[in-house]
Structures are given as C-alpha cells and as structure tokens.
NULUM-88579 format. One line per field, with one value per residue (C-alpha): y, x, z; residue in three letters; residue number from 0. Coordinates in pm, 1 decimal, decimal comma. Each point is the difference from the previous one (the first is absolute). Layout:
% residues N
north = c(Y:...)
east = c(X:...)
up = c(Z:...)
type = c(Ala:...)
seq = c(NUM:...)
***
This chain:
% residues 440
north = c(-6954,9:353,7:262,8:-61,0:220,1:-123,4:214,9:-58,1:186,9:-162,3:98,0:-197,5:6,3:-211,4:-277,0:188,2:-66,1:-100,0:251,2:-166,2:57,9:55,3:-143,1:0,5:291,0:152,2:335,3:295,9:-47,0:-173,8:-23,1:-33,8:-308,5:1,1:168,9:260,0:387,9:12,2:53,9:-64,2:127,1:-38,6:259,8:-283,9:-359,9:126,1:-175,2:233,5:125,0:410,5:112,6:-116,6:130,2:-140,0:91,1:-119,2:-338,4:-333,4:-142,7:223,4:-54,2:160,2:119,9:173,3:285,8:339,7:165,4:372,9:-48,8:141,9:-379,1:-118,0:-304,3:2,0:-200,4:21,0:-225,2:-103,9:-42,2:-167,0:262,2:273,2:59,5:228,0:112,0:111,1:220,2:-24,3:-315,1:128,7:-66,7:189,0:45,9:-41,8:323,9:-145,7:-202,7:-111,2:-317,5:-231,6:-353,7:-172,2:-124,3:-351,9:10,7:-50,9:313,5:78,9:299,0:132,1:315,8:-54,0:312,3:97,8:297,5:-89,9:-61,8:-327,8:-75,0:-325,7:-296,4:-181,3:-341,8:-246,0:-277,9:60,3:344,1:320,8:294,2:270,2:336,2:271,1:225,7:-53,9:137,3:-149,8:-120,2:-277,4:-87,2:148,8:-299,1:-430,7:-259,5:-290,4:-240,5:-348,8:-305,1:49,8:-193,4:172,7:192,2:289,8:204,8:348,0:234,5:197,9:-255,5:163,2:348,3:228,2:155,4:-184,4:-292,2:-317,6:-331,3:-363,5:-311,2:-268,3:-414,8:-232,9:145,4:183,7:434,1:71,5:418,5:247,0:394,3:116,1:103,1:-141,2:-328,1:-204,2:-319,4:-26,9:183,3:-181,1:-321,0:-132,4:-259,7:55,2:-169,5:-305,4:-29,0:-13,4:345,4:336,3:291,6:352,0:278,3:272,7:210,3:-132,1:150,2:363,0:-73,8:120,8:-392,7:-211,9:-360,3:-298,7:-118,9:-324,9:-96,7:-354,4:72,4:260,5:46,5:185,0:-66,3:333,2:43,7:293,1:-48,9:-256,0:-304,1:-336,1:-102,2:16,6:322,5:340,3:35,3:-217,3:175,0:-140,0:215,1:-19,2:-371,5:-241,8:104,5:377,3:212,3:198,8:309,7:139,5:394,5:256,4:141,9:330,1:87,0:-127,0:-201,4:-354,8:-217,3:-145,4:-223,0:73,2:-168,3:-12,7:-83,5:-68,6:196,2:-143,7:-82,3:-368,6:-65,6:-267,8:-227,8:312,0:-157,0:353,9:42,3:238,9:-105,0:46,6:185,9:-175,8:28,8:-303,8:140,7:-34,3:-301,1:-216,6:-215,9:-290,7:-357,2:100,4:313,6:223,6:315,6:-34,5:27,8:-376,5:-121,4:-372,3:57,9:-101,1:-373,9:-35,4:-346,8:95,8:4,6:-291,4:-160,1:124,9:-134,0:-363,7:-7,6:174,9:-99,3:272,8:93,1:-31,0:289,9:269,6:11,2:354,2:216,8:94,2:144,2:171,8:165,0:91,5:170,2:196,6:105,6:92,7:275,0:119,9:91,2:382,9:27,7:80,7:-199,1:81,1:-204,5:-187,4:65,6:-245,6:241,8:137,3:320,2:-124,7:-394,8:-158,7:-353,3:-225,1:229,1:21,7:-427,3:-19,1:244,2:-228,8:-291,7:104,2:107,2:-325,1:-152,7:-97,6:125,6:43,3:106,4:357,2:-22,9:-127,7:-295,2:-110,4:1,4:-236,8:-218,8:-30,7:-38,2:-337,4:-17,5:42,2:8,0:319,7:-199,2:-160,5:352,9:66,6:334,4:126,1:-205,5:208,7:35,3:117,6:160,7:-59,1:138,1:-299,5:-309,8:-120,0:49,3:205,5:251,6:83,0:380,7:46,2:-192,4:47,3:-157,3:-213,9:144,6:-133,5:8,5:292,4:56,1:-332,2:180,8:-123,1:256,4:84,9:230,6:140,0:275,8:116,4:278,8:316,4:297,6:-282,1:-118,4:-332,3:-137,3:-286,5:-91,6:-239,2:-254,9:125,9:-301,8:174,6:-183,4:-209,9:-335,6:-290,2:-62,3:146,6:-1,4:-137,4:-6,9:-296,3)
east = c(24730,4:200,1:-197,4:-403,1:-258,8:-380,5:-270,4:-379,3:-126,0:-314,9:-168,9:-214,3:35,4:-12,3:261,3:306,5:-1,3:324,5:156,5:162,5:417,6:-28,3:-73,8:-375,1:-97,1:297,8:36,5:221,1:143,3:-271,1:-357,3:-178,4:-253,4:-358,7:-280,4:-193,3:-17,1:71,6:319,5:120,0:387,8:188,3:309,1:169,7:-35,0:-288,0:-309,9:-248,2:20,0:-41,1:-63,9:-310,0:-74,0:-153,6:96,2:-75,0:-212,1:-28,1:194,9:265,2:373,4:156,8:351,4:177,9:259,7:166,7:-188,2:107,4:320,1:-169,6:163,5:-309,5:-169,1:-320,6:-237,7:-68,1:-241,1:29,4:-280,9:107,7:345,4:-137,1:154,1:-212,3:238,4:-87,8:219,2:-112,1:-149,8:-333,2:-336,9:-55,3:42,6:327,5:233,1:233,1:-91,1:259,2:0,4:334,2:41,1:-297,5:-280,9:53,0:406,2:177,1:88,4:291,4:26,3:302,9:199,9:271,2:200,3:18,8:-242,7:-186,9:-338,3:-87,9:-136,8:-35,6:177,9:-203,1:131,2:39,3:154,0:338,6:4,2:-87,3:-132,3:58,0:-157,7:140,6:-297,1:-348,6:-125,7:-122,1:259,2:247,3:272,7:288,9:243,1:-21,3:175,7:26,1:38,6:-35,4:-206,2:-377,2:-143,6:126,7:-180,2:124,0:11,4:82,5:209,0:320,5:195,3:303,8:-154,0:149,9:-400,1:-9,1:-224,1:105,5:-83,9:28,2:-99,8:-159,4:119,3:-176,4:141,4:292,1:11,3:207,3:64,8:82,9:148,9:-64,3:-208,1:173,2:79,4:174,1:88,6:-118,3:206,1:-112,0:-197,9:-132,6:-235,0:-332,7:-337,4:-120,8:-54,7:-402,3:11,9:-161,8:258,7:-42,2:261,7:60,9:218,0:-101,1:224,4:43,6:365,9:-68,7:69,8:-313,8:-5,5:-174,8:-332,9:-142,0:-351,4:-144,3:-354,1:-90,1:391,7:215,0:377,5:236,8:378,6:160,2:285,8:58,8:149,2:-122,1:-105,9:-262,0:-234,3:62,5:-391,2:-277,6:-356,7:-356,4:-174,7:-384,9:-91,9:106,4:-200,8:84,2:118,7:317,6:172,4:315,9:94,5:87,8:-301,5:100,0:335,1:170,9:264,6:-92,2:-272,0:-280,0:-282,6:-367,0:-249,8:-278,2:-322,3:-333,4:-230,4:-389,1:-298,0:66,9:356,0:100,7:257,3:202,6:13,7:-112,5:-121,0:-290,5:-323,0:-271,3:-295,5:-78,1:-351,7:-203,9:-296,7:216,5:135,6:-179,2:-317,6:-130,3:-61,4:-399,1:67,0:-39,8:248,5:175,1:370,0:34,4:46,9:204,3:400,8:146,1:88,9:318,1:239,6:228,1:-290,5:-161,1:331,8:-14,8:-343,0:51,4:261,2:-182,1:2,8:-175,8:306,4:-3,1:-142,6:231,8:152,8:-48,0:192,3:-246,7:-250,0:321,7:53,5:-334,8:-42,0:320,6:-101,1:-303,6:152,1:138,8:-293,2:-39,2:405,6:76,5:82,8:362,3:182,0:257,9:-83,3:61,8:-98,5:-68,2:-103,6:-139,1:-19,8:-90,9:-153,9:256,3:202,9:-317,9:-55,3:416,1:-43,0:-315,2:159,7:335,9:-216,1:-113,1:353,4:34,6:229,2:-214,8:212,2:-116,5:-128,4:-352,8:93,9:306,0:-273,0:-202,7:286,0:36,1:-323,9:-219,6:-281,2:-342,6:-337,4:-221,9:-271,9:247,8:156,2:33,6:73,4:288,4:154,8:59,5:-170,5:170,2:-119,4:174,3:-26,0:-1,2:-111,7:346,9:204,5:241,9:-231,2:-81,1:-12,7:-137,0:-88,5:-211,6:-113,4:-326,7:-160,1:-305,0:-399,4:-221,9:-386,6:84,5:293,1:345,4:244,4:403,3:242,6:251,6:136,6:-123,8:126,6:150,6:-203,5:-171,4:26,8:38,9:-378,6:-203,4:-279,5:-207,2:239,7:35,5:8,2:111,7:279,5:17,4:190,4:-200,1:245,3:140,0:298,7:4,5:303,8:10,8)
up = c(-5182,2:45,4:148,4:-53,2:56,5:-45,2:-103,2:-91,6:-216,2:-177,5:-339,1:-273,0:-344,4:-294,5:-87,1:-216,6:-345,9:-206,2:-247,1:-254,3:96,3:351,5:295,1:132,9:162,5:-98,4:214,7:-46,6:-375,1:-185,4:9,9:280,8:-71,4:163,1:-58,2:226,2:55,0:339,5:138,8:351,3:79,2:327,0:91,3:159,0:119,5:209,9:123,0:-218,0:-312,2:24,8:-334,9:-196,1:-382,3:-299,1:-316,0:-352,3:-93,8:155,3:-303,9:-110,6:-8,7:294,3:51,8:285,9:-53,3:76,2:-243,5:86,0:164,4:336,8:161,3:45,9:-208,5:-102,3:-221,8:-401,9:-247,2:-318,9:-255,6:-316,8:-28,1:172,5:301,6:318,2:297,4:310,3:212,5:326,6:206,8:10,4:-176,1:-296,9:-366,5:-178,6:-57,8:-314,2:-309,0:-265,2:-210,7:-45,3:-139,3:-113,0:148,4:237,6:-9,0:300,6:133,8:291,9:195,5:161,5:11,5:-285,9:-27,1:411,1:-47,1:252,9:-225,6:-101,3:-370,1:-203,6:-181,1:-218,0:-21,8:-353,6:67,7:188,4:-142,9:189,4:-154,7:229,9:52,8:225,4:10,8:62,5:-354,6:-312,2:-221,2:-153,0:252,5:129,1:-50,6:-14,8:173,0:-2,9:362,5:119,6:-214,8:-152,9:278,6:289,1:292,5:28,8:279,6:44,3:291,4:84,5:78,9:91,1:167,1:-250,7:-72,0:-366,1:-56,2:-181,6:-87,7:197,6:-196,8:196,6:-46,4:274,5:329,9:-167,9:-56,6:-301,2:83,8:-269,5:177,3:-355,4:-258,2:-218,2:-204,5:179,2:227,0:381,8:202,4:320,8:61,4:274,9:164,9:206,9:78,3:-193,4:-350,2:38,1:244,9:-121,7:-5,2:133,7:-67,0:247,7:234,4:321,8:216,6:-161,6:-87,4:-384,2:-118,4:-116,1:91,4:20,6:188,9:-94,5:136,8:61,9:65,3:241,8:91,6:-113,3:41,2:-36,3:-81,3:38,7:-197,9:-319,5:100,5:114,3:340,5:256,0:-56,9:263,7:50,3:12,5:-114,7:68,0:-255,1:-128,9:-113,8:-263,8:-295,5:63,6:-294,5:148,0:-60,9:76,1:-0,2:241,6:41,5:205,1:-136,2:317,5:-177,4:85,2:-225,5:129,0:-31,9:-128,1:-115,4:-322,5:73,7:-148,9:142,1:-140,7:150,1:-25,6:21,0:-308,3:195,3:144,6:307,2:186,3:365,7:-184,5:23,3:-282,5:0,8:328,3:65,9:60,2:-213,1:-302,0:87,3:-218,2:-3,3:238,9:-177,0:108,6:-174,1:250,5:-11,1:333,5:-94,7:95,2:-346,2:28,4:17,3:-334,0:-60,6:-196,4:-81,3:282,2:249,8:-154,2:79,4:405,7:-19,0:-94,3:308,5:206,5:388,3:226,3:215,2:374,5:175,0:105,2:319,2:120,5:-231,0:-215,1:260,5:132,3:-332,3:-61,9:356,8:-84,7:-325,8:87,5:218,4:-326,4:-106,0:-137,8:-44,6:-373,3:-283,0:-105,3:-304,1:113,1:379,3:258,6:311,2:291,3:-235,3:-323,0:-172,2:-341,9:9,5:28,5:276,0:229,5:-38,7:114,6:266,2:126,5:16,5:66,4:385,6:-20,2:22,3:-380,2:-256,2:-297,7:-365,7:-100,3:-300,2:-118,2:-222,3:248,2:304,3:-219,2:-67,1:397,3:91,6:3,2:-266,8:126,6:-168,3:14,5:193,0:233,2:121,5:349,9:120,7:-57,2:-306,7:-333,3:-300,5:-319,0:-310,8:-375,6:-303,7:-202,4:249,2:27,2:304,3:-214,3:-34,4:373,1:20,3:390,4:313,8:293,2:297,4:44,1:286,7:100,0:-164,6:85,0:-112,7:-237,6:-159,0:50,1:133,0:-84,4:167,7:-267,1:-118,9:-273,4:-251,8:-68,2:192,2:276,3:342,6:122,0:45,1:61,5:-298,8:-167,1:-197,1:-347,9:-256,7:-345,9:-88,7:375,3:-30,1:115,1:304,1:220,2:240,4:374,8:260,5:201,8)
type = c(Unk:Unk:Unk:Unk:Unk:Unk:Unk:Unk:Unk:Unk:Unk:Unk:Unk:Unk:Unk:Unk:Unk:Unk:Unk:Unk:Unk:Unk:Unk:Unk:Unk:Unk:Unk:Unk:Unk:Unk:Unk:Unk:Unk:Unk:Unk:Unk:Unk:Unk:Unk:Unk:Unk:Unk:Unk:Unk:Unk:Unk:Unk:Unk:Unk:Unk:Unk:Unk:Unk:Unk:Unk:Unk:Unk:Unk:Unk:Unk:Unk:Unk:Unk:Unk:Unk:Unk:Unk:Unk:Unk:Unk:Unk:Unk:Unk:Unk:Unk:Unk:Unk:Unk:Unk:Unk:Unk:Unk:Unk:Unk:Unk:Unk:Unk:Unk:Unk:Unk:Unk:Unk:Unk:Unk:Unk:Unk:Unk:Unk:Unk:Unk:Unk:Unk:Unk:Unk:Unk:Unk:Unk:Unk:Unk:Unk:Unk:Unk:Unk:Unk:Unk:Unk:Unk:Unk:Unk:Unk:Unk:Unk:Unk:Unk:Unk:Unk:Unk:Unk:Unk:Unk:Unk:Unk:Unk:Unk:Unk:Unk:Unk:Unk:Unk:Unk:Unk:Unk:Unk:Unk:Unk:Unk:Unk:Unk:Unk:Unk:Unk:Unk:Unk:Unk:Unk:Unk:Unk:Unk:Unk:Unk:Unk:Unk:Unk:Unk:Unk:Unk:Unk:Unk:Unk:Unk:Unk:Unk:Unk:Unk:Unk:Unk:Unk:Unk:Unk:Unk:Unk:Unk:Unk:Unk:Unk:Unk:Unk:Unk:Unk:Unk:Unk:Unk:Unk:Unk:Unk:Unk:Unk:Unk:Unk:Unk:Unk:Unk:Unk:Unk:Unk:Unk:Unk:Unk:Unk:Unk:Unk:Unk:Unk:Unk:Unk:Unk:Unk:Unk:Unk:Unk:Unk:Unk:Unk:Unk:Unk:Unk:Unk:Unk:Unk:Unk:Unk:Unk:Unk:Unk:Unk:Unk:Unk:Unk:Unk:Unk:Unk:Unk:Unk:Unk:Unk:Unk:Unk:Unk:Unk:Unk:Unk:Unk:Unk:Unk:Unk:Unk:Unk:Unk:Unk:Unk:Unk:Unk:Unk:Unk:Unk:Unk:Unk:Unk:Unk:Unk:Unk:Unk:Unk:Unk:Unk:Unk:Unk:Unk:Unk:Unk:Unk:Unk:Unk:Unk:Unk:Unk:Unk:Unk:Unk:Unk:Unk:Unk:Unk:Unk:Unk:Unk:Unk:Unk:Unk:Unk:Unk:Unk:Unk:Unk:Unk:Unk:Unk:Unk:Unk:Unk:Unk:Unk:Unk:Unk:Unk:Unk:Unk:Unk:Unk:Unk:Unk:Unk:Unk:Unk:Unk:Unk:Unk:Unk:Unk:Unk:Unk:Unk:Unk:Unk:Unk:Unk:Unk:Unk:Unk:Unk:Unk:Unk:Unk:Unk:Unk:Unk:Unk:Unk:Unk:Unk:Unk:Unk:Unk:Unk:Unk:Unk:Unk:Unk:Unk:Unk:Unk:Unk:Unk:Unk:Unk:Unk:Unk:Unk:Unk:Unk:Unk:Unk:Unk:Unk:Unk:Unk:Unk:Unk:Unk:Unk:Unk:Unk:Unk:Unk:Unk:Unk:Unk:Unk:Unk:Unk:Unk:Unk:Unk:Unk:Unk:Unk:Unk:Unk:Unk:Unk:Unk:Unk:Unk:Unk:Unk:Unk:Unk:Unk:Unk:Unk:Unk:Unk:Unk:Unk:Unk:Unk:Unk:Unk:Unk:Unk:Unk:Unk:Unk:Unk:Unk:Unk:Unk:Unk:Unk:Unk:Unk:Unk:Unk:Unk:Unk:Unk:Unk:Unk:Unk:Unk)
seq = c(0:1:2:3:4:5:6:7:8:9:10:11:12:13:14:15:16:17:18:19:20:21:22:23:24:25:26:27:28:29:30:31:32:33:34:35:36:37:38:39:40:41:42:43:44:45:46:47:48:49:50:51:52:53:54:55:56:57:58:59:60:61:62:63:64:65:66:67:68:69:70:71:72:73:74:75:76:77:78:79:80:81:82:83:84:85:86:87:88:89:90:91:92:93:94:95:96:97:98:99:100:101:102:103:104:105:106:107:108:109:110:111:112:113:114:115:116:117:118:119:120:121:122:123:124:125:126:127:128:129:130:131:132:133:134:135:136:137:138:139:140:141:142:143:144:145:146:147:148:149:150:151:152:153:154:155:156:157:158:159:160:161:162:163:164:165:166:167:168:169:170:171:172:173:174:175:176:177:178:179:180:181:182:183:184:185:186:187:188:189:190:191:192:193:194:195:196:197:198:199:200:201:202:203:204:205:206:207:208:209:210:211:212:213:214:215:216:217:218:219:220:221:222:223:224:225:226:227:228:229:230:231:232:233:234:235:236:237:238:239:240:241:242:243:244:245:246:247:248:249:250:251:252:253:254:255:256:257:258:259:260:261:262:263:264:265:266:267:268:269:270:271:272:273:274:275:276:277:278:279:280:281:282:283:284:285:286:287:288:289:290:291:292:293:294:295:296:297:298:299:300:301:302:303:304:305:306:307:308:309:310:311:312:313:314:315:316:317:318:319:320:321:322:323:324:325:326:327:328:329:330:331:332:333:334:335:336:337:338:339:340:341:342:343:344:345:346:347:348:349:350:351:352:353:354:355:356:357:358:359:360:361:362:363:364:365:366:367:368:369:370:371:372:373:374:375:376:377:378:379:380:381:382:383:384:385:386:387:388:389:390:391:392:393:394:395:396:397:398:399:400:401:402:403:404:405:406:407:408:409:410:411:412:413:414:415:416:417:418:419:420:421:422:423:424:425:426:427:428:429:430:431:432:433:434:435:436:437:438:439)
***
C-alpha cells in the first residue's frame, strides 16, 4: 500500500458523538464530537502526544481553527451561540467571545476569504451562512451547495489559501474551489461508504485531503483521487474522539486527541485509573471496609459465565512477563508510553509479554479480545485483570497484571496514572471485571 509508516500513539477518550450533517467525529471543519476537557495533541505521527491542556467543560461543543491568523490552530467552545476561543494550546481561560447563529446549528469552520483567520458558517439545510470575521453579527454572504442530507466536509482543496466546500455521497467527494454557488468542480472516490473522514494537509503541500479511519487506523491521501492510501496511521483506540490541526504552525496537520479526564472514566476507554486506593474501593459482602468489594456482574459477564471452562494453565509466559515487569517497577507512568523510559497500562502488559515471546495488541480492550477468559479465583500469576467503567468489555479503561497474594491480599503490577511509577499493590476491585485474561 504506497509508502506506510506506523506509529503508536495511544490515548482514551469517550466514543465520538454524531453531529447532525457531518461525519462522526468530524475534525478540522465541523464539530469535533466527544466530550472531555482534556486535550492531548501530537506535532506529528509520533509515538507520544507532547502537548497536554484542558480547556472549557466536559460537554461543550468544540471546534478547531486559526483563530488569529498566527498559522497555528487552536481550540474554541460553544455554549448555546456563544462562541469562547483560545489562542494558544495551553490551559487557561478563553481570550475572545462573540455569538453567531443560534444555539445547536451545525456550524463549519474554515478560512473563506484567504486571510489567513478562520471564522464560521452556520449551516440550514444546503445553505451556508458565512461570516468572515470572528465578531457578533448577521453574515457576510449565503450559498447554497450540494443536497440537505449531505456531509459536508471542509478544506483548500486546490492550495490557493481559501477554504471551500466538498459534499460527501457513500464513498464519493463532490469538491467545490469556490465560495460560491455552484456545481462540483472535481469529484472523486475514497474509502468505503461506512468510513469516518478527516480533512487535512498531511504532507505540508498547502492542499487538504482525505484520511478515512476504520477503527484505530487511519488511512491518509495526499492528494484527491482514488486508490490505495500514501500513509498508514495506528493512532489512539477505536472509541477515541480525534482532532485534526496544525498545532505548531509548521504547515502540516496533525492528529490530537479529546479526552475525558474524571475520576471514573464513563466508557472512555482511557488507560487512567480512578482514585485507586483499595480503602475506597468499596465494601466486602461481610461488610468489612477492605477495598475488596465483589467486581461488578453485568449480562455480558453473566454470558462468559454460563460458558465458562477454567482455561488450561499457562505455559510459562506469564511468569516471564511478570518477572520482566516487575523490573519496571519505579519507571514513570507516561500516556501513550510503550518504553524503556515511561509506560501507560496497556504498553507495560505488551512490553511483558512481548519478552515473553508473544505479540500482545496495544491497547486495553484489544489485549482482552486476545486473551483467554479466566475467573478472578482461578488467576495464576501473571494473567491480566481489567477494569471497566460500565461492566461490559466495551468499557475497559486499564489493565494490569495478577501477580501473586501477599499478607492475604492479592497483588498487580501495572502502571498506573499520570504523576506515578510503575508499582506492585494490593488488587484494586472498583470497577474490576469478574475475569480476567490468560495466555496459553
């Protein structure tokens, strides 16, 4: 497939919400989807994201744009028709507030007059009302494009510095080079009908193009047309929320990601642990508070336990893991990290096993898929345990290892959250699934 280049970079949010007109998780043009404050943005198709920020609430509308013209995209929320911008991809409060449209519409952002600085289009139906300045106000000038029930997607599709329109039918672009009324003036074919889209200048040749992603991949085109992609991204997991924006003014987009950052992820799917402390844990059936409350019993475990056939012991790999991750101990927790310097959960259970002589996926809910199902009281040392948010295995947010039982408490080895160190402890069960994971 062309030229590929693989990268892992892994993050945890929430599943992407659909915005009415556009595809879901739309990124760079429309709304972003998602919820969460935190923000995690990568330069480049590198391992590790290296800017962090929150900024607004958990459930606002969140856009990406060139707010000052400075080339470099940053992040504004809505609230009802209030827009709050951002100019700079740090934490902190918002430096412009103007109001446009009204509250819920489907709003676009792109740059539409080649200034430089991007502002709005409020979409009704298949007519755009366009603003050119980031003020309160009626807009500049309507047009009309494509059908009512279009996704619509926006870029410079022909590198002249002016955003436009493309209209999206199954697998088909319909491109517009103008703002203006009009007929396509290019279309072309790319992905599959069911894909999510992503718009950007990969390559930092000034023309936007296509990416479609099919779960944690993402497949990138560096010019319009049909065929096989240029570059082939590993990026975050499945249920991410993405973004897309050049986030240091170097020309060429880029991923990021929104995540949810609470105490108890909601399905987000996040290597972050919550308050994990075995105190709080929860309650004993005898009612004694010892953090060993029982793991939570859903239909999709009650399913695994009517099937349930304790799995043949493992043959080695697991004490090999555990041995090696044990000498982890005391190195940091880093998000996204698989190693030697820093690791979240699921990159220190890969690293394990992968000196064990098995290729484990990276991320939490893929090493469950590839792992055996075994109950809590048949665990051996070294098989995983993961933790949900909701009892399903959708909802896995973190995994460790089963270690071994020490003063009557059982043990893990994990990595654990932002500002730890890999370390061995008593088994927290807040939000444990019943089974766990074994490699044969």
């Amino acid at each position: 497939m062309g030229r590929r280049i693989r990268a892992l970079v892994a993050a945890g949010l929430v599943a992407a919400s659909t915005v009415v007109g556009l595809p879901a998780a739309a990124a760079k043009g429309g709304e972003v989807g998602g919820s969460g404050a935190g923000y995690y943005l990568s330069d480049t198709f590198s391992p590790l994201a290296n800017v962090e920020l929150s900024y607004g609430g958990a459930s606002d509308d969140v856009f990406v744009g060139d707010w000052d013209g400075d080339g470099v995209d940053t992040l504004a929320y809505r609230r009802g028709n209030t827009f709050y911008v951002r100019n700079t991809n740090t934490t902190g409060p918002h430096e412009l507030t103007f109001s446009y449209g009204r509250a819920g519409e489907t709003v676009l952002v792109g740059d539409w007059d080649g200034d430089g600085v991007d502002t709005l289009a409020v979409r009704r139906g298949n007519l755009f009302h366009v603003k050119n300045t980031l003020v309160s106000g009626v807009a500049d000038h309507v047009i009309a494009y494509g059908r009512v029930g279009d996704t619509v997607l926006v870029g410079d599709w022909d590198a002249d510095a002016q955003d436009t329109f493309a209209v999206r039918r199954g697998r088909d672009y319909h491109v517009r080079n103008s703002m203006t009324s009009g007929p396509a003036d290019k279309v072309a074919a790319y992905g599959r009908p069911e894909d999510e889209v992503y718009v950007g200048d990969w390559d930092g040749d000034g023309e936007d193009t296509f990416t479609v992603r099919r779960g944690s991949v993402y497949y990138v085109a560096n010019a319009i047309r049909a065929g096989e992609a240029d570059l082939e991204v590993v990026y975050g997991r499945a249920t991410d929320t993405t973004l897309v924006g050049d986030w240091n003014g170097d020309g060429v987009d880029s991923l990021g990601v929104r995540r949810l950052e609470e105490p108890a992820p909601t399905g987000s799917g996040s290597d972050v642990v919550p308050d994990d402390d075995p105190v709080l844990a929860g309650l004993e059936e005898d009612g004694k508070n010892t953090g060993t409350a029982p793991p939570v019993v859903t239909d999709e475990m009650s399913r695994i336990a009517a099937s349930y056939v304790p799995p043949a012991p493992s043959r080695g790999a697991g004490l090999t893991a555990l041995a090696w991750a044990r000498t982890q101990i005391g190195i940091p927790y880093v998000w996204a990290g698989t190693g030697p310097d820093g690791y979240d959960c699921s990159g220190l259970t890969m690293r394990a096993y992968e000196r064990a002589g098995v290729k484990l996926p990276r991320t939490t809910r893929d090493q469950w898929t590839a792992t055996t199902r075994v109950a809590l009281d048949d665990l051996q040392p070294g098989d995983l345990m993961f933790w949900s948010s909701n009892g399903q295995p959708n909802g896995i947010y973190h995994v460790a290892i089963y270690s071994d039982v020490s003063n009557g408490s059982k043990m893990r080895v994990h990595a654990p959250s932002k500002d730890k160190t890999v370390e061995e402890v008593p088994v927290w069960s807040g939000n444990l699934l019943p089974y766990g994971g074994r490699i044969g």
